[in-house]
C-alpha positions in Angstrom: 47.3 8.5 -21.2 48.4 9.1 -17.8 47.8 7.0 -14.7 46.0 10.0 -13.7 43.8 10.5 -16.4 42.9 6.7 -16.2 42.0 7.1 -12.4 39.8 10.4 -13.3 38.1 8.6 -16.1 37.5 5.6 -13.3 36.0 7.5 -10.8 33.6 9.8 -13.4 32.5 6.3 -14.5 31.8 4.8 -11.0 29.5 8.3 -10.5 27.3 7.3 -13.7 27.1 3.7 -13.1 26.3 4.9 -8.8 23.7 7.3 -10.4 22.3 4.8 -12.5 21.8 2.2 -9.8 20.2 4.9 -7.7 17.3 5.8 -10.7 16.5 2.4 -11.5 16.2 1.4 -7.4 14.0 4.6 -7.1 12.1 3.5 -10.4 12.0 0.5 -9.3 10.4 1.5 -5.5 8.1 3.6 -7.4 6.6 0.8 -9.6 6.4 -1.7 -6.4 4.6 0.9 -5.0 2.1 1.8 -7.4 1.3 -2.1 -7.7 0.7 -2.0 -4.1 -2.2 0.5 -4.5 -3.5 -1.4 -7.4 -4.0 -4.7 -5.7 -5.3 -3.0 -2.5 -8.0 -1.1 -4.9 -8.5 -4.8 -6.2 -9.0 -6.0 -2.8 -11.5 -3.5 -2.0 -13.4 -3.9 -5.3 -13.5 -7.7 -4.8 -15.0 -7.3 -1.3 -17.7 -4.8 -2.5 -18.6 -6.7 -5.1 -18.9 -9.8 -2.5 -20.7 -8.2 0.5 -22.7 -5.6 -1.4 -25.8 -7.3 -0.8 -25.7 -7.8 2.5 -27.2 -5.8 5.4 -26.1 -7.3 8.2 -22.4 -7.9 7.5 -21.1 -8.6 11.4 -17.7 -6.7 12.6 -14.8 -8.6 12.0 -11.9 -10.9 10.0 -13.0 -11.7 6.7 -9.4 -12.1 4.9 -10.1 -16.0 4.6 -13.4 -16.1 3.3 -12.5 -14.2 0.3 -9.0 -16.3 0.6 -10.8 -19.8 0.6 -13.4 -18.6 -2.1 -10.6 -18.2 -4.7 -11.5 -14.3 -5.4 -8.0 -13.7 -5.3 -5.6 -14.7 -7.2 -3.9 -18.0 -6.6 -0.7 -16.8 -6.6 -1.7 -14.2 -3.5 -3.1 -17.4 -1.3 -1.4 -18.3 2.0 -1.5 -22.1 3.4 -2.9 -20.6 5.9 -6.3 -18.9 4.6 -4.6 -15.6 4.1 -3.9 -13.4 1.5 -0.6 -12.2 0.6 0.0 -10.0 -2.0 3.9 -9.7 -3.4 4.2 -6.9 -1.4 3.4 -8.3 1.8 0.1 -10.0 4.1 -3.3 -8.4 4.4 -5.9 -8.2 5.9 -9.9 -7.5 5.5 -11.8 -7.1 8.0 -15.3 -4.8 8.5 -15.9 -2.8 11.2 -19.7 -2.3 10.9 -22.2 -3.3 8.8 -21.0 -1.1 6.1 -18.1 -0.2 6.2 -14.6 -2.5 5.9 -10.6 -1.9 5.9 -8.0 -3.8 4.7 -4.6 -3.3 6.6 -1.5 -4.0 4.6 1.5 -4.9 6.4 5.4 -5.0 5.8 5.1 -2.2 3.1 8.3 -0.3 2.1 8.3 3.3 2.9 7.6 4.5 -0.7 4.3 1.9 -1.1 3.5 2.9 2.7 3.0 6.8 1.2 1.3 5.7 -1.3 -1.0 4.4 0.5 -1.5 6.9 2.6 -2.5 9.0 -0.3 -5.0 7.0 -1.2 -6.9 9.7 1.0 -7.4 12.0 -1.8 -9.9 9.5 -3.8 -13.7 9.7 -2.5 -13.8 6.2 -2.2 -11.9 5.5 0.7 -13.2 6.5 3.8 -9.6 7.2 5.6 -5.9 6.4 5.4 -4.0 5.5 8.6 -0.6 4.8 8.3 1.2 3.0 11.4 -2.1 4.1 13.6 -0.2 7.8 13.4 -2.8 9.7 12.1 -6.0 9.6 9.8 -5.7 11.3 6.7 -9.5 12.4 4.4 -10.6 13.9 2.0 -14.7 13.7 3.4 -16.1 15.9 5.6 -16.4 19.7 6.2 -12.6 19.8 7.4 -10.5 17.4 4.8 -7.3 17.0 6.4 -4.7 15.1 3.9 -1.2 13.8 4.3 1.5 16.9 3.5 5.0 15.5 2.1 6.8 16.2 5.5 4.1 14.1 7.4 4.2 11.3 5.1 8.0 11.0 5.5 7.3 11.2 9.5 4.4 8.6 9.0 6.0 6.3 7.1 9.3 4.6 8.4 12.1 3.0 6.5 10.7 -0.9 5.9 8.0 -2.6 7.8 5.4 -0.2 7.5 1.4 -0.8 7.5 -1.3 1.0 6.1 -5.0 1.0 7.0 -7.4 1.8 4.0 -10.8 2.6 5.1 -14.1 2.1 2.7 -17.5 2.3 3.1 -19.5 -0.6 1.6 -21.5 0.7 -1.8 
């Protein structure tokens, strides 16, 4: 073999090994993201189940209460009283007597869209990513996150999500 054919069979490796790095980063975004979803659905759950029998839950910061009575798990607990998931802190806070978000912060763009599509399930109220816009799926006018306005939403790291719920 030539020196030629030894550089040609170089560079057509380099491309696979470059593609393959690209999939499994992707992949690897993807699954991060999906995780992210899963412990903010978690979140939510363990709130409801907390506060579901109370009527007069007051406005505000309720991240460490459910931090300091261990519904989390340990692994997620801040020194401080907050609760940080692997992804990033959050906070739970309600806004009513009913109703609650919890605010994820420092997402990656791919777990910040995510997210933000968590406006197509019935149980969440509204999606707001980086206070942009509010994205629903209640009411007599749905209006839900379109690919193009997710990738204007959601920036390149050190994104934040609202999740909106109503108390059931």
């Amino acid at each position: 073999m030539g020196l030629l054919e030894v550089l040609l069979s170089l560079f057509i490796a380099g491309i696979i090994a470059a593609g393959a790095v690209l999939l499994y980063g992707m992949a690897s975004d993807r699954r991060n993201a999906e995780r992210t979803v899963t412990e903010v659905n978690f979140l939510a759950s363990v709130v409801s189940q907390t506060y579901r029998n109370t009527t007069d839950q007051e406005a505000g910061d309720v991240t460490d209460v459910v931090a300091n009575n261990r519904l989390v798990p340990k692994s997620w607990l801040s020194g401080s009283g907050g609760i940080n998931t692997p992804y990033g802190p959050v906070q739970i806070a309600f806004i009513g007597s009913n109703a609650f978000y919890i605010r994820a912060l420092s997402l990656s763009r791919s777990a910040c869209q995510e997210l933000t599509k968590m406006a197509y399930s019935p149980a969440v109220m509204f999606t707001q990513p980086n206070q942009v816009a509010q994205y629903s799926i209640r009411g007599s006018s749905p209006f839900l996150p379109t690919a193009g306005e997710l990738g204007r939403d959601c920036t390149t790291q050190g994104n934040y999500v609202y999740v909106m719920y109503y108390l059931m």
